[in-house]
Steps between C-alpha positions, in 0.01 A plus 500: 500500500343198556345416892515174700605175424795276460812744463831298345767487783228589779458301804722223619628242265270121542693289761660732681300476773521349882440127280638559244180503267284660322209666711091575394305742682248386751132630477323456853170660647544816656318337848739225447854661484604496869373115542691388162818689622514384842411128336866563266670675799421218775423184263152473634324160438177452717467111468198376641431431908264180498261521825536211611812367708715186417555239740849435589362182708215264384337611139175704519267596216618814287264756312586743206402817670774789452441678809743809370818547236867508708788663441856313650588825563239640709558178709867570565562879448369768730743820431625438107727800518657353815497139407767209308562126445801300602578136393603305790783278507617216803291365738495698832160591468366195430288440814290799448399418135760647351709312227786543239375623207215687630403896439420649807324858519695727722299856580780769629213706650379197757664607827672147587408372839617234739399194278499676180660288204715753367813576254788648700831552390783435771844689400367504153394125456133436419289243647133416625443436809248550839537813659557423900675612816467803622560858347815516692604173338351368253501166335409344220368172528538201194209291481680163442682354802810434286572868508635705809319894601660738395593690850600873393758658754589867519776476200242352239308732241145398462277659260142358418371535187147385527232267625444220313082483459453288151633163385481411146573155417498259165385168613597334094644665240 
């Protein structure tokens, strides 16, 4: 009786997998395991942090110094486990920066306080929105003129989902 090796009808049949594909063994460092799995888990790229600043006003002179290597989401994300994204649709946010089409970064562990951006759901429809009023009545405030608060009275289910602390925005595709 032979020991080892490829056994006919063993092991799951090519392309059966999560894509659908044929899969090859991955040989990493034993110091390197828990870096290369968080870096397939999270989709870590650290993309270099130039020290110098850009001027949004008059031009000044720029140098090629890479002060440190970024992440996007150690910029927006403080609690993964308690974090997601939501696209953004309409306009009633538009006054605070926040447009159709963008991702914003809502964190259900952020305790939402009176000026919080945050995702609430009132009688089961969703929508962004500042947090105001007072905990006896809240309201949540549109940041566009065009669009009326959103009073809550005693007969209205709110529920708030998170606290938006991230924006992630395409400026061309």
């Amino acid at each position: 009786m032979t020991r080892g090796g490829a056994r006919k009808g063993a092991g799951r049949p090519a392309g059966q997998g999560r894509y659908g594909e044929p899969t090859v063994p991955l040989r990493v460092p034993v110091s390197l395991r828990d870096k290369v799995s968080k870096a397939l888990v999270k989709g870590t790229y650290r993309l270099p942090l130039y020290g110098n600043r850009v001027a949004a006003g008059f031009p000044s002179p720029a140098d090629d110094f890479v002060e440190a290597r970024l992440d996007a989401n150690d910029l927006v994300i403080d609690n993964p486990s308690a974090t997601f994204f939501l696209r953004v649709t309409g306009d009633s946010m538009c006054d605070a920066g926040i447009y159709a089409g963008d991702y914003i970064v809502v964190d259900r562990s952020r305790k939402p306080r009176h000026g919080s951006i945050v995702v609430a759901a009132v009688d089961g429809e969703f929508t962004v929105k500042k947090l105001g009023g007072r905990k006896s009545r809240p309201v949540l405030k549109a940041a566009n003129p065009n669009y009326p608060d959103i009073v809550l009275d005693g007969e209205q289910q709110l529920r708030i989902f998170g606290v938006v602390c991230g924006l992630v925005r395409r400026i061309e595709d």
